[in-house]
N, CA and C atoms as a LAMMPS dump frame, in Angstrom:
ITEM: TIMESTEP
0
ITEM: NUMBER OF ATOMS
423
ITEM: BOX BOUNDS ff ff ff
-5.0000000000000000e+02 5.0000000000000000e+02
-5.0000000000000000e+02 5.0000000000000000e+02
-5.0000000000000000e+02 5.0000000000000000e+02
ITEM: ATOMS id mol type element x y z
1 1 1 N 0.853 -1.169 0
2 1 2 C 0 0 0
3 1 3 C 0.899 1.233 0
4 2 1 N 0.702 2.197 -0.912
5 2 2 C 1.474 3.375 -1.239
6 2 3 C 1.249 4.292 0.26
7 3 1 N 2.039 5.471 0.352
8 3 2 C 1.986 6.038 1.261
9 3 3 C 0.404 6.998 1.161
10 4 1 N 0.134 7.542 0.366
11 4 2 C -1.031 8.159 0
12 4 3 C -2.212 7.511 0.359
13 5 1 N -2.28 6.078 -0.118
14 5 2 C -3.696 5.302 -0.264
15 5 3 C -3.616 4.797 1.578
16 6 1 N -2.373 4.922 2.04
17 6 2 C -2.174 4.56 3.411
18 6 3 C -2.704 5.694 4.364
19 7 1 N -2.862 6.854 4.027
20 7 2 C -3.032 7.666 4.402
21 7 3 C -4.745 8.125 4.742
22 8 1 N -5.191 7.909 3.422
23 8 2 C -6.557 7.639 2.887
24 8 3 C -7.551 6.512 4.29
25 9 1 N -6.881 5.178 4.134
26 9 2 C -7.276 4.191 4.816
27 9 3 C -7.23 4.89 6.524
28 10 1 N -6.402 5.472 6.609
29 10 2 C -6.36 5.836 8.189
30 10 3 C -7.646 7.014 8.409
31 11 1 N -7.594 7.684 7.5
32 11 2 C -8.52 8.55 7.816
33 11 3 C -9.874 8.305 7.499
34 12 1 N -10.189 7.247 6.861
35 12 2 C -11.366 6.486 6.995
36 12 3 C -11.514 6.011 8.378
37 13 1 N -10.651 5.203 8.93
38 13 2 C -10.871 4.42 10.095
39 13 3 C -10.653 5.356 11.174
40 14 1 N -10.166 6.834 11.247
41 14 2 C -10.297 7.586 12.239
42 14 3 C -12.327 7.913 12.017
43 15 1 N -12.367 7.897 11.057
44 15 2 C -13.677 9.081 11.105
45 15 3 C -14.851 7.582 11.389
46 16 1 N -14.835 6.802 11.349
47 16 2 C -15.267 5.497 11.579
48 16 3 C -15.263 4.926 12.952
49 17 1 N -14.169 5.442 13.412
50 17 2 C -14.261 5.488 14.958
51 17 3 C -14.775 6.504 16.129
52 18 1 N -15.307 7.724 15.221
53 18 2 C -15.585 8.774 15.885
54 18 3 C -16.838 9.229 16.564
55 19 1 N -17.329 9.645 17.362
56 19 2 C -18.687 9.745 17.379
57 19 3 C -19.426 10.747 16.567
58 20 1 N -18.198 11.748 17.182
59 20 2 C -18.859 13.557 15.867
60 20 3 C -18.517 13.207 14.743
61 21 1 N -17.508 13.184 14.491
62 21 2 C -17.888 13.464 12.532
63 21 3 C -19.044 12.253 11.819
64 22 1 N -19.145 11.074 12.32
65 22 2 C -20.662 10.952 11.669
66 22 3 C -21.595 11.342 11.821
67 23 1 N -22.111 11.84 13.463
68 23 2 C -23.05 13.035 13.754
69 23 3 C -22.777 13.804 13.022
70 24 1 N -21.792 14.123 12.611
71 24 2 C -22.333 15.798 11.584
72 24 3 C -22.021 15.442 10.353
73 25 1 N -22.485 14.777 9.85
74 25 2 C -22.157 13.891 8.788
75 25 3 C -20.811 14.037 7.737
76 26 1 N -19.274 14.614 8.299
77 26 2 C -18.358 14.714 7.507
78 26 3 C -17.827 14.206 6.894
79 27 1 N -17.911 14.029 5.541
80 27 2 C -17.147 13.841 4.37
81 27 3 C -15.894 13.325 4.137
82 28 1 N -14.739 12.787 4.034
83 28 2 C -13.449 13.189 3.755
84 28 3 C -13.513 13.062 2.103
85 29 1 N -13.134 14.638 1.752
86 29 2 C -12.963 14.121 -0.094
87 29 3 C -11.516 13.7 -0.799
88 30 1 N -10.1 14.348 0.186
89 30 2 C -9.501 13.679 -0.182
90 30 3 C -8.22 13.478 1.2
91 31 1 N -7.265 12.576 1.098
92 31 2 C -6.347 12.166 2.362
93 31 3 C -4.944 11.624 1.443
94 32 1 N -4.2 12.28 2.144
95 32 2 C -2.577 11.649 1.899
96 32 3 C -1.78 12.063 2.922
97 33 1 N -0.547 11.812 2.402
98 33 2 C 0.426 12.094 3.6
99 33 3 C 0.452 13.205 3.381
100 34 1 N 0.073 14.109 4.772
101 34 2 C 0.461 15.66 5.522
102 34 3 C -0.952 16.243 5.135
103 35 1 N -2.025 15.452 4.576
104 35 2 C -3.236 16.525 3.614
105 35 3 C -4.166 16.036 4.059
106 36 1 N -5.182 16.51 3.891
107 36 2 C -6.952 16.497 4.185
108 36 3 C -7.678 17.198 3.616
109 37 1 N -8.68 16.931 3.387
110 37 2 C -9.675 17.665 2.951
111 37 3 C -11.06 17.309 3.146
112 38 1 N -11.731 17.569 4.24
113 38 2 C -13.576 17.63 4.394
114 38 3 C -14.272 18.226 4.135
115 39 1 N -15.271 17.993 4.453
116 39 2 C -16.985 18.645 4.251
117 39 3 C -17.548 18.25 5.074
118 40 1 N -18.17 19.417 5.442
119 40 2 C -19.753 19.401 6.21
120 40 3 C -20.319 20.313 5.775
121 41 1 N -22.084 19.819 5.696
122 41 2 C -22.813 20.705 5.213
123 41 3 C -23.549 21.318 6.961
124 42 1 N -23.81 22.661 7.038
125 42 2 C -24.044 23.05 8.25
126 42 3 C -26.036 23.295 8.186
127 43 1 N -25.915 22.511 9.662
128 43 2 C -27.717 22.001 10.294
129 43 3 C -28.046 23.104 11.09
130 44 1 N -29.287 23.695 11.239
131 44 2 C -29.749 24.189 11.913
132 44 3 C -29.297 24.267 13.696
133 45 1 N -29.151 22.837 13.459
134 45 2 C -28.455 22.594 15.441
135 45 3 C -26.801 22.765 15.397
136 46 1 N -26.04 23.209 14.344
137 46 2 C -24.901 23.613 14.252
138 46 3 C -24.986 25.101 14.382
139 47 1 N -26.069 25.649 14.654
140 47 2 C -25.771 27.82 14.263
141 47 3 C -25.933 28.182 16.015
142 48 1 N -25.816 29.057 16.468
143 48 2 C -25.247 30.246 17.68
144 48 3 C -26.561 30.939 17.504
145 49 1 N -26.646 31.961 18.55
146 49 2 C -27.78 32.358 18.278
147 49 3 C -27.882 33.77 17.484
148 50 1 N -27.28 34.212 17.036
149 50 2 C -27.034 34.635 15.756
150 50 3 C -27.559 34.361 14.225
151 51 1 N -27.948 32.849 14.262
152 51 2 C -28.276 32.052 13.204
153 51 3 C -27.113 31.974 12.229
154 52 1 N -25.544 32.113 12.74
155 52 2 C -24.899 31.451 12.028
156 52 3 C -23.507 30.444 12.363
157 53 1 N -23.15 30.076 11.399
158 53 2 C -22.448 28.662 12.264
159 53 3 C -21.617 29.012 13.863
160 54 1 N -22.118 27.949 14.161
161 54 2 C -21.306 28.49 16.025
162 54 3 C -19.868 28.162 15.542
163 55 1 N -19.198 29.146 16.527
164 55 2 C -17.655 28.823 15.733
165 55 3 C -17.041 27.881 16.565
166 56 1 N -17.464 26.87 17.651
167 56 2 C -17.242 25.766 17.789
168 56 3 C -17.286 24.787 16.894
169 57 1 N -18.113 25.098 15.852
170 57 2 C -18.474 24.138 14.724
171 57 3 C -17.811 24.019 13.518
172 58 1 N -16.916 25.298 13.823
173 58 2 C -16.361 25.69 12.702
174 58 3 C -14.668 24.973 13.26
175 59 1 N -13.905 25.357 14.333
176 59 2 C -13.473 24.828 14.892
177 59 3 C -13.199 23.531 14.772
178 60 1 N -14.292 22.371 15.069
179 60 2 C -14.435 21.34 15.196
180 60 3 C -14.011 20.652 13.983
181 61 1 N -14.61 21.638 12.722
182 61 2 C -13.982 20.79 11.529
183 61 3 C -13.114 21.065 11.187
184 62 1 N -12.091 22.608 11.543
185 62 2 C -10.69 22.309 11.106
186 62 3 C -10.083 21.49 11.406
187 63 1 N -9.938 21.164 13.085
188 63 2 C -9.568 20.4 13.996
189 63 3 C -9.564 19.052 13.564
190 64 1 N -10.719 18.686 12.864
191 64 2 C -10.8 17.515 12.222
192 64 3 C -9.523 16.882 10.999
193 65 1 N -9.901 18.281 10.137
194 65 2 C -8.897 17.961 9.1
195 65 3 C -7.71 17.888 9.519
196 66 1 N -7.249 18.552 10.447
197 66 2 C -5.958 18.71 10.99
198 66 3 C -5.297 17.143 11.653
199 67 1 N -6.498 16.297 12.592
200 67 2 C -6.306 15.298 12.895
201 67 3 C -6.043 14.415 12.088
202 68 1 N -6.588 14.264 10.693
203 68 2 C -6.513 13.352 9.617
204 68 3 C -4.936 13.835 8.892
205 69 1 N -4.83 14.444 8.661
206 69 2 C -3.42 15.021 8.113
207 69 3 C -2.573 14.909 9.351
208 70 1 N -2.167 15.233 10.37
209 70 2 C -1.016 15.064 11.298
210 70 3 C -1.031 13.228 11.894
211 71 1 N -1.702 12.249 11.568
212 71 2 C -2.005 11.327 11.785
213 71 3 C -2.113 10.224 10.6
214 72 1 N -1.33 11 9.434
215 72 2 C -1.848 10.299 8.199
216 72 3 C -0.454 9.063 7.614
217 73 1 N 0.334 8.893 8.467
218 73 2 C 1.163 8.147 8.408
219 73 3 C 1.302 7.113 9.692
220 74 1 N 0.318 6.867 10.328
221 74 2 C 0.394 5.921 10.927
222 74 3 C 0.977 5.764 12.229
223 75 1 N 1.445 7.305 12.695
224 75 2 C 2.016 7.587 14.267
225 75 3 C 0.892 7.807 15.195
226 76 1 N 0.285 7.526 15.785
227 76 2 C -0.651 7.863 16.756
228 76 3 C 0.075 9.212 16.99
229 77 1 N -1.034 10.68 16.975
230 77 2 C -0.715 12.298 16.878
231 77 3 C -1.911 12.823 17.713
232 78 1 N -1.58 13.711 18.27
233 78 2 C -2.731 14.912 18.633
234 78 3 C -2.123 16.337 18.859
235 79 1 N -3.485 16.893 19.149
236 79 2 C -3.148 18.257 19.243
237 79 3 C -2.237 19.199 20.519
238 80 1 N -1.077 19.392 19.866
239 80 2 C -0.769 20.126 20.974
240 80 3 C -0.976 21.078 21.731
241 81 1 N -1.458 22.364 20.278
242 81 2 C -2.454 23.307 20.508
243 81 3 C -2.541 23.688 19.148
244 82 1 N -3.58 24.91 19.534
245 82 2 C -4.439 25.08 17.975
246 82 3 C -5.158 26.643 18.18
247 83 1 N -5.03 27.551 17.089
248 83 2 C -6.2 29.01 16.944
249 83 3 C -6.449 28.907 15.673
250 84 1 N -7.575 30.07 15.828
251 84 2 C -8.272 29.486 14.617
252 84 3 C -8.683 31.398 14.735
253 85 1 N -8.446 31.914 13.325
254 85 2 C -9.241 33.321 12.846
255 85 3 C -10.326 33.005 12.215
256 86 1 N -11.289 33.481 12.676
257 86 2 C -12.931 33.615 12.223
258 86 3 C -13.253 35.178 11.486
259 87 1 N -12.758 34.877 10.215
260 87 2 C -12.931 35.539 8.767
261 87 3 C -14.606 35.954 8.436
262 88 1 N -15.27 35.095 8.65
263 88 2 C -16.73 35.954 7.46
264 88 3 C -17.29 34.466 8.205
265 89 1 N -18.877 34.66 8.757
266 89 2 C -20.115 34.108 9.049
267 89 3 C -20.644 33.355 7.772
268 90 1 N -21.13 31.849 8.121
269 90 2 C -21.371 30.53 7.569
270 90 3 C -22.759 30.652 7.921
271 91 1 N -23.974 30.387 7.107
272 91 2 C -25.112 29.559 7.247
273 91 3 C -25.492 28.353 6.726
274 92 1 N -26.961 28.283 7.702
275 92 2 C -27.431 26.905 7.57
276 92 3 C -27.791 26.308 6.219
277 93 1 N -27.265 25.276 5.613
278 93 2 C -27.399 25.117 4.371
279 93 3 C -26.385 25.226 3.32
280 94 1 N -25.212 25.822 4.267
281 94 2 C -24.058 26.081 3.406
282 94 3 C -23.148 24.902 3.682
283 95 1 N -22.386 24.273 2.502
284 95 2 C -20.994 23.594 2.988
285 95 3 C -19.939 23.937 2.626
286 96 1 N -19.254 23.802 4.012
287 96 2 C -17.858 24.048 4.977
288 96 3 C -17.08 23.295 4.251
289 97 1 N -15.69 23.075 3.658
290 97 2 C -14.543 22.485 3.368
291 97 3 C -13.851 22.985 4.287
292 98 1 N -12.982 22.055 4.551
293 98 2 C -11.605 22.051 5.73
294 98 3 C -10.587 21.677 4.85
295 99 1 N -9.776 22.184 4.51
296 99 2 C -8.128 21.699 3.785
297 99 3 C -7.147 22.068 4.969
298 100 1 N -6.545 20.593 5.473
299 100 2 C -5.395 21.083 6.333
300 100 3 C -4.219 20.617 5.074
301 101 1 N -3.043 21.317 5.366
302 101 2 C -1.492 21.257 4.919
303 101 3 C -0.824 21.252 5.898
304 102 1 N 0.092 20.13 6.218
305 102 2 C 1.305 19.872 6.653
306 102 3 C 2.116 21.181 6.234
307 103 1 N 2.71 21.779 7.228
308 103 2 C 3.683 22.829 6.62
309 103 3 C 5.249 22.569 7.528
310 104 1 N 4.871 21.552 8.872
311 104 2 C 6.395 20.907 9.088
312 104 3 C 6.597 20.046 9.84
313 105 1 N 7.216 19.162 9.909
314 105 2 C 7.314 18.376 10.701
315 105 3 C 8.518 17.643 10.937
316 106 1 N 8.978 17.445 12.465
317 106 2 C 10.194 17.718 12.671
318 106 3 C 10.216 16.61 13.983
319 107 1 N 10.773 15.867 13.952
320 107 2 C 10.521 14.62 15.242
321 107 3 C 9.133 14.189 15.516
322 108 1 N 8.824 14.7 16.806
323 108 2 C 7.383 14.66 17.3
324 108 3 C 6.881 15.293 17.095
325 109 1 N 6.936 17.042 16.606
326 109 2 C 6.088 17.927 16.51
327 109 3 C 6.17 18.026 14.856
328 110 1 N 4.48 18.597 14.693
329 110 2 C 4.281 18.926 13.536
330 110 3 C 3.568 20.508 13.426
331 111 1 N 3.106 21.063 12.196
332 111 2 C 2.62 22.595 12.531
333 111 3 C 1.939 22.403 11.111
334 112 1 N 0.49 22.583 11.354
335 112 2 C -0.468 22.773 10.368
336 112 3 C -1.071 23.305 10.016
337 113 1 N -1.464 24.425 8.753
338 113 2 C -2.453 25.053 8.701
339 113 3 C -3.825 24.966 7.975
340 114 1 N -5.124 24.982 8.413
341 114 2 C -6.408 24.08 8.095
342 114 3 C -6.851 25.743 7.475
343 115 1 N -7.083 25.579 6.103
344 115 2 C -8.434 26.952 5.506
345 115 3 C -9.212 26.565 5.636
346 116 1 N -10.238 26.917 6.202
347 116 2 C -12.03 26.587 6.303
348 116 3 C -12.722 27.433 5.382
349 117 1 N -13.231 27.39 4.133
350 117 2 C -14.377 27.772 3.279
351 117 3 C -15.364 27.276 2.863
352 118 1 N -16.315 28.185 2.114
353 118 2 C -17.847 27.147 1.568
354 118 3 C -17.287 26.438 0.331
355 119 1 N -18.058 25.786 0.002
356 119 2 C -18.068 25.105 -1.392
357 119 3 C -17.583 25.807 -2.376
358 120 1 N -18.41 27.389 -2.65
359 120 2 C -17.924 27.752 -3.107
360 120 3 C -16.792 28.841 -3.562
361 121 1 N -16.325 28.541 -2.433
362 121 2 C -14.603 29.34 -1.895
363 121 3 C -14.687 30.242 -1.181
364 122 1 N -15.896 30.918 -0.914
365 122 2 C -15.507 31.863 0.293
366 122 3 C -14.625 31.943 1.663
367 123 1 N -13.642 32.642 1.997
368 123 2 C -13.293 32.069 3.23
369 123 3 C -14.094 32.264 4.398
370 124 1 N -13.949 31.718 5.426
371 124 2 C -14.683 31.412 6.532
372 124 3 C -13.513 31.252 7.862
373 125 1 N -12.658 30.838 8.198
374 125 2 C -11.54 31.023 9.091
375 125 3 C -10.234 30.234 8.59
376 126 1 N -9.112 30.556 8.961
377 126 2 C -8.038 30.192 9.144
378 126 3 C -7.432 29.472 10.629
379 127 1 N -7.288 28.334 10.783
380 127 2 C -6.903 27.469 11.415
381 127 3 C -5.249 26.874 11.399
382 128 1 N -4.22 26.872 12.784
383 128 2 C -3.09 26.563 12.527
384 128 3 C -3.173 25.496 13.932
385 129 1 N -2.942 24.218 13.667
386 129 2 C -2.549 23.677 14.712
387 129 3 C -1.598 23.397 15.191
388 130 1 N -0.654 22.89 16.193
389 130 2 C 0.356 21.895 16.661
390 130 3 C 0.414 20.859 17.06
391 131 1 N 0.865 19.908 16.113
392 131 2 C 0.91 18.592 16.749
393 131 3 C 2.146 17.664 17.883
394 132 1 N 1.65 16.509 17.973
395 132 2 C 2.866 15.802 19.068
396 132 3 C 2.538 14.453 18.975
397 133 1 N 3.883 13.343 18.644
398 133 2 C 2.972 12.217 18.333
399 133 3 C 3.839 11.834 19.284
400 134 1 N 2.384 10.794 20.272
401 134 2 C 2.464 10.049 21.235
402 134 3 C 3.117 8.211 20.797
403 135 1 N 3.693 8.305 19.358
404 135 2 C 3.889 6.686 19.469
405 135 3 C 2.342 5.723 19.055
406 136 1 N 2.965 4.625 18.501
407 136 2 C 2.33 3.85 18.089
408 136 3 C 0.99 3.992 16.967
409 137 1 N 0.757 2.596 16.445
410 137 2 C -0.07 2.992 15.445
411 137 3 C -1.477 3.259 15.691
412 138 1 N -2.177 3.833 15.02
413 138 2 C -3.524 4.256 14.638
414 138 3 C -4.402 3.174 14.594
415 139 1 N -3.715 2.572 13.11
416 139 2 C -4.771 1.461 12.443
417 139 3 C -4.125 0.091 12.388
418 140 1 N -3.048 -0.001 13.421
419 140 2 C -2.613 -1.217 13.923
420 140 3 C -2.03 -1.884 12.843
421 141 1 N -1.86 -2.082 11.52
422 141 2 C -1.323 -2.275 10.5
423 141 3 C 0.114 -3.151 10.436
């Protein structure tokens, strides 16, 4: 199995193991080594009272992509820490893409940055996480 399609497989079996991202029904459209890319389309029980996406929600899916990309080679990873700029207000009915990029990675730590936009490219926030891998595999492989 290539490193890419290896990559792919993990982030299936992360989002397969998860409770939220099938609650919010996320997507992965594409996965390789250091990359991600999701979707969610945003529900009524995803908005603030504002009526637009709570930025926990917004959050939640960079965070996501970020997990699938810093984890996409098979090291068991998490977040070390993470901010996120909240650019321009999301509604209900709209879908969210998450693209994280690997931008380094260096022993245990990695540093990622996740764009969050709609479908159709608007931005919506900028997301940078830090990772730290704790050892061992993911998908046991």
């Amino acid at each position: 199995m290539g490193e890419d399609e290896r990559a792919a497989t993990i982030a299936a079996h992360m989002l397969a193991a998860e409770g939220t991202g099938p609650a919010w029904q996320i997507a992965i459209e594409e996965a390789r080594a250091g990359y991600a890319r999701i979707r969610m389309a945003l529900r009524r029980d995803m908005l603030n009272g504002h009526g637009t996406a709570h930025g926990g929600m917004i959050f939640a899916l960079a965070d996501t992509a970020f997990a699938y990309a810093c984890n996409s080679r098979d090291v068991k990873t998490v977040a070390a820490q993470a901010s996120i700029v909240f650019l321009d207000a999301a509604r209900e009915g709209e879908v969210l893409v998450a693209e994280a990029r690997e931008q380094a990675l260096v022993g245990r730590s990695g540093v990622y940055n996740v764009t969050v936009r709609t479908q159709e490219g608007r931005a919506i926030a900028e997301f940078q996480g830090f990772s730290r891998s704790v050892g061992g595999s993911v998908i046991g492989e």
